[in-house]
C-alpha positions in Angstrom: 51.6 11.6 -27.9 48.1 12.1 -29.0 46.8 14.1 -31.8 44.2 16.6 -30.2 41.4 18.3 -32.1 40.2 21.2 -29.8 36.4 22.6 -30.5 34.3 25.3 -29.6 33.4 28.6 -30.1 35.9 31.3 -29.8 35.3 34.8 -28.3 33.5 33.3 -25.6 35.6 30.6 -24.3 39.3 32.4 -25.6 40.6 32.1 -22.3 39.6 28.4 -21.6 41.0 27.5 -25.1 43.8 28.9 -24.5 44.2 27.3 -20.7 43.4 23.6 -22.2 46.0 24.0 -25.5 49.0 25.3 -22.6 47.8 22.0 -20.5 47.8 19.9 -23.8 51.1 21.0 -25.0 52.5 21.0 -21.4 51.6 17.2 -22.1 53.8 16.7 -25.1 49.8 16.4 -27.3 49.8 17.7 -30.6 47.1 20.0 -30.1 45.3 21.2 -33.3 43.3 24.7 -32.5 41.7 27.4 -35.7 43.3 30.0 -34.4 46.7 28.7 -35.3 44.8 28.3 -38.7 47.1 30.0 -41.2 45.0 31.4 -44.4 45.2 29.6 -47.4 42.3 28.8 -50.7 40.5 26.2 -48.7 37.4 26.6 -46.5 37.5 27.3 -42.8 34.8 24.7 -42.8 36.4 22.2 -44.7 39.8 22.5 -43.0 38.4 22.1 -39.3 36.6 19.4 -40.2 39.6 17.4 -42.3 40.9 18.0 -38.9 38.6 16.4 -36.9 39.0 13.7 -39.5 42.8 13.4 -38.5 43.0 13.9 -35.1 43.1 11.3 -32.3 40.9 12.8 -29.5 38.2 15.7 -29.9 38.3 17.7 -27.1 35.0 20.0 -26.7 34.0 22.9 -24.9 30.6 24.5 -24.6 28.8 27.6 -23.1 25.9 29.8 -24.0 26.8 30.4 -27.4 25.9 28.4 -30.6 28.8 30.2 -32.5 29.1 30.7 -36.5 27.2 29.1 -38.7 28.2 29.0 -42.3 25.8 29.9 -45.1 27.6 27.6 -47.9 26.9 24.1 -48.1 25.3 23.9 -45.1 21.6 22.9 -45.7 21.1 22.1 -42.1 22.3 25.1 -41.0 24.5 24.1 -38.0 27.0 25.6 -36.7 30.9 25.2 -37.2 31.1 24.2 -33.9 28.3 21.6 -33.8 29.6 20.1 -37.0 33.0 19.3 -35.9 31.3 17.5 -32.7 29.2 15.8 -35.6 31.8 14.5 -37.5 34.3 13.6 -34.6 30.8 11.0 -34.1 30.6 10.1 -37.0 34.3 9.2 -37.1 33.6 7.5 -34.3 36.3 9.6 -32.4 37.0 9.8 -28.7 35.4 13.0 -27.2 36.1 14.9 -24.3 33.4 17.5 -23.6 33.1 20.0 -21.3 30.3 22.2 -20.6 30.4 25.4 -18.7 28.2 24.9 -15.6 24.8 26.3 -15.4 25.2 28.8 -12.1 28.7 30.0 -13.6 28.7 33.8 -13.6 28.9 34.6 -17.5 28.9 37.6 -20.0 25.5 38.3 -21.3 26.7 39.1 -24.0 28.1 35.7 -25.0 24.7 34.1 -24.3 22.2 33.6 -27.2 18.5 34.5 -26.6 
């Protein structure tokens, strides 16, 4: 089965995430999610996106928030989110991405000004 790299913010969209990985694993996919991120010397950063780097499919979901963005090496400053979807491109990766619809009733407080 597929290697899956699955994206997006967190606090916000906990309940999708969690929704999609229980789909993907019912499928047999090796799904590959940071909050099964076990701590350890090297980034956050640089570990999501080595596994971007390794993954088959980048899966992608998006709402209202733009999510953490790092202050180290990060001239651009983008977010972590919006540079795993930049290098899942740039690896020329498949993406899936979903984007939470515009009339959907949502938290305020998830949604940047």
């Amino acid at each position: 089965m597929a290697k899956i790299y699955l994206s997006s913010t967190y606090n916000d969209l906990k309940e999708h995430r969690e929704a999609i990985y229980r789909a993907l694993r019912k499928m047999q996919h090796d799904v590959i999610a940071m909050e099964h991120y076990v701590a350890t010397a090297q980034r956050p950063l640089d570990k999501c996106l080595e596994d971007v780097c390794s993954c088959d499919l980048y899966v992608g979901l998006f709402a209202w928030h733009y999510g953490y963005i790092p202050l180290v090496n990060n001239p651009e400053q983008k977010s972590i989110t919006e540079l795993e979807y930049r290098m899942a491109v740039k690896q020329n990766k498949p993406t899936l991405l979903f984007l939470l619809d515009e009339n959907a009733l949502w938290s305020p407080k998830w949604m940047d000004s």
